[in-house]
N, C-alpha and C positions, 0 to 999 in steps of 0.2 A: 549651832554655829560651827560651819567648815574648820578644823584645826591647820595648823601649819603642817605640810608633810613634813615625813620623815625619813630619814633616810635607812635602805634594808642594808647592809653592810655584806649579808651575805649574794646579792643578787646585783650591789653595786648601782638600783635604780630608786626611785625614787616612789615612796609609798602613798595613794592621794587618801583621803578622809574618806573613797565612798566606799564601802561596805556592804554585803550580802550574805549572811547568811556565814559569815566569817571567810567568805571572797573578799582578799582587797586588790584593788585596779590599779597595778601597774605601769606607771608611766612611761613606756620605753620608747628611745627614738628609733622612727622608722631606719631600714639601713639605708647605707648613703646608697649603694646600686640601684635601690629601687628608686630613690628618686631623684639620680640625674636620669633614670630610662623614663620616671614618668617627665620630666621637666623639658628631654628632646622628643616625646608623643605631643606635648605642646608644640615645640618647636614645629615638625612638623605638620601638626596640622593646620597653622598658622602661613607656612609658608604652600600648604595643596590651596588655600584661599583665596592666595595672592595669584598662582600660575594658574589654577583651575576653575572651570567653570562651579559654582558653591550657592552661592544665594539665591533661592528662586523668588521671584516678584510674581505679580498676579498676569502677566502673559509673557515673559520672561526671562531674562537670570541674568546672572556674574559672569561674563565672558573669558575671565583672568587673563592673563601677561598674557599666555602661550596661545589661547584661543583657539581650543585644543577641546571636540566631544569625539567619544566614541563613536555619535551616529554619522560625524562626518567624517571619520576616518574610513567606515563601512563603504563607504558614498564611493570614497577613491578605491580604496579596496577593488569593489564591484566594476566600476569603470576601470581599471589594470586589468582586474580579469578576462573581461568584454573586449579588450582591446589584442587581448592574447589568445582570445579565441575565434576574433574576428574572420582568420586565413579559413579555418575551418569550418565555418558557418557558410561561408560564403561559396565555398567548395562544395559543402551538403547541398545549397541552396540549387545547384547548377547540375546535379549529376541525381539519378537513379537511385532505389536502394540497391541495386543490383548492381549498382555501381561504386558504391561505396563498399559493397561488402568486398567487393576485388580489391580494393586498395590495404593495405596492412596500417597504415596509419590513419586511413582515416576512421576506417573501421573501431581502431580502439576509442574514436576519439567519439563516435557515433554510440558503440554500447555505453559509454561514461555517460554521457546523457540522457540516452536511453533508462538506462536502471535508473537514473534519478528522478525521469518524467514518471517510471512502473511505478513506482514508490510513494509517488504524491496523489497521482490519479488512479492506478488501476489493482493496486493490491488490495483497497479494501474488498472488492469483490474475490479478485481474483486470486490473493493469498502470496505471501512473501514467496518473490522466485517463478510463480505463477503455478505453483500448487493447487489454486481450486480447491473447490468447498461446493457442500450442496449445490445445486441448481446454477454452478458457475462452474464453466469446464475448467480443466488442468491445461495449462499452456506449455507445460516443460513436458509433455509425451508426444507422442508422432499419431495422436489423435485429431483430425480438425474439423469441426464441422461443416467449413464452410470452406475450407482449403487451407494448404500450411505453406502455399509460395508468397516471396515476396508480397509480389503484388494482391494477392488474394487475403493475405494479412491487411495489407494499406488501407485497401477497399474495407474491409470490415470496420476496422479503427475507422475512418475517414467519415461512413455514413451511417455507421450503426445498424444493430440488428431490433427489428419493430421500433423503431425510435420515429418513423415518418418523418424524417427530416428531410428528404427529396426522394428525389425519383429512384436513384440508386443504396436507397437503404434496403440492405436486407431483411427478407422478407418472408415466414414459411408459417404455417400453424398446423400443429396435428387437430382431429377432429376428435370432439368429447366423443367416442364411441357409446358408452353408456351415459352421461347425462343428458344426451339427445336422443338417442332411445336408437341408436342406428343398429346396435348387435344387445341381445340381451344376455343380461346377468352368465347364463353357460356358457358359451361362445366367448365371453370376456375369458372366464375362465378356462376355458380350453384354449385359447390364441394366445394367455401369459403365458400355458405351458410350453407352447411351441416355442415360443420365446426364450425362453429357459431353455428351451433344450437345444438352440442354438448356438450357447456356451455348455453343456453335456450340464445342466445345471436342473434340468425336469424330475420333475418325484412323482410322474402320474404321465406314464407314455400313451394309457389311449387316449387321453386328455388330446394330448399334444397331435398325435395322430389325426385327432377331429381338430385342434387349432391349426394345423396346417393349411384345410383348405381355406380356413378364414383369412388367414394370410394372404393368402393367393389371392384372393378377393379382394378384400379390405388394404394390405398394408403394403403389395408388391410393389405398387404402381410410384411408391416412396422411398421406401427405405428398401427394395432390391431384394432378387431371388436371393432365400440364402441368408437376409439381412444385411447386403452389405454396404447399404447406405447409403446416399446421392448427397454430395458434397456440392452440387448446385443448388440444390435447394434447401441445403440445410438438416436434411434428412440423415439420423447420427445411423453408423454402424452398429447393428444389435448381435453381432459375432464375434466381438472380442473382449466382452465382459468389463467394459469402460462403461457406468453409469453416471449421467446425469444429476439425476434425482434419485438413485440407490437400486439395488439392483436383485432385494427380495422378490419374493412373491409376490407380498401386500404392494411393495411398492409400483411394481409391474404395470399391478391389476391396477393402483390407483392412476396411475398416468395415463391408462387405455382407458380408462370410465370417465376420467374429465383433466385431461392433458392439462398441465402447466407449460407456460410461454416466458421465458427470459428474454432482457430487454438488456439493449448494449447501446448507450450513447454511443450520437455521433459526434466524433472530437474535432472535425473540421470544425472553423470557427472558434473553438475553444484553445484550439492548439495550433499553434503555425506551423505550416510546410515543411520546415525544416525539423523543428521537433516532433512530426508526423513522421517523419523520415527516419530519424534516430529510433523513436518507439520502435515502428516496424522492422528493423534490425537488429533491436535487443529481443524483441518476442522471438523471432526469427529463430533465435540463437540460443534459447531456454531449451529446447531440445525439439528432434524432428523435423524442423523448418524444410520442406519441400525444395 
């Protein structure tokens, strides 16, 4: 049966009956700071219930005094923005990119959204900045495949490359040389050296000697005396040691025996005029732009 506590003299509180192991428990009062701070964590939360949205029901909730959510504060937010950016949409909508890049203000107003449309749609391929990655060119060098002006950016973006989405979508394919059986096995390898040895990059010159005439044959009619590439058709320069798909031997020889073909949505339709606009003058602007 529980005893009457006792009082400890030396500790001034009060000693209860329960016992452990000769632990005895303490009675002490909480301090008063701690609980006027807990008794105004009441208060307030008491009064977020009364101004704030709090209770949810089964399709909707507590509206409170204020009638006051986050998602519609977002809602104005967004519409202040749009209303601020109105002048300048409207101005993109009406003029060139070529036109825009001449102007100083609107220009900055065009890469700002630019880098935000890169960011959401084009970096996974193409790499924060337009750095590139395997089998997805670099957009920040004065490399283009396909052209690096304006307009020849736009067109790219606009209908994509092998995407057949009309008439004006870009369009080229190298020929599997060896999976088709068009040059055999030697020839492959004598035309990578030449290849190679068009960046002084060849480890076997009569190799290259005999891939030369294959060149001439096989690869002139595309990629240019020399290697130096046909930007109409997509045809990359093989003279300035800019790879693709990597720029070994093995890798050479594998793109000449059964060519890989990269595919570039086309973003009309996906993307409106205006932000087709902006795009093409932040790529524009990564470096090189024609």
């Amino acid at each position: 049966m529980p005893t009457k506590p006792e009082k400890d003299t030396a500790e001034s509180t009060l000693i209860r009956s329960h016992e452990w192991d000769g632990i005895q428990e303490m009675d002490n009062p909480l301090p008063r700071w701690w609980l006027y701070i807990f008794y105004v964590s009441i208060a307030i939360a008491l009064l977020y219930y009364v101004l704030y949205p709090a209770i949810p029901f089964f399709n909707s909730h507590t509206t409170g005094l204020l009638n006051y959510t986050s998602r519609q504060q977002l809602d104005i937010d967004m519409a202040a923005a749009a209303e601020g950016q109105a002048s300048y949409i409207a101005k993109i909508a009406d003029r060139s990119p070529a036109e825009i890049r001449s102007d100083p203000e609107l220009l900055n107003f065009a890469l700002a959204g630019g880098k935000a449309t890169f960011a959401d749609n084009c970096a996974p391929c193409h790499g924060a900045g337009g750095a590139g990655r395997p089998g997805y060119p670099s957009l920040a060098d004065d490399v283009w495949l396909w052209g690096g002006s304006l307009d020849a950016i736009q067109q790219t973006m606009k209908h994509g490359v092998r995407w057949q989405a009309d008439d004006d979508t870009r369009v080229s394919e190298m020929p599997r040389f060896g999976k088709d059986e068009l040059l055999n096995p030697a020839q492959i390898r004598d035309v990578t050296q030449y290849v190679l040895s068009l960046t002084n990059a060849a480890t076997d010159a009569d190799a290259a000697q005999r891939g030369a005439a294959v060149f001439a044959e096989q690869c002139v009619v595309c990629h240019g005396a020399n290697g130096v590439g046909n930007q109409e058709i997509g045809a990359p320069r093989l003279s300035d040691a800019v790879w693709l798909y990597g720029g070994t031997a093995d890798d050479i020889l594998r793109q000449i025996s059964a060519a890989r073909h990269g595919v570039m949505p086309a973003w009309q339709g996906r993307l409106d005029d205006t932000t087709l606009k902006m795009l093409t003058v932040y790529v524009h602007s990564l470096g090189g732009g024609k």
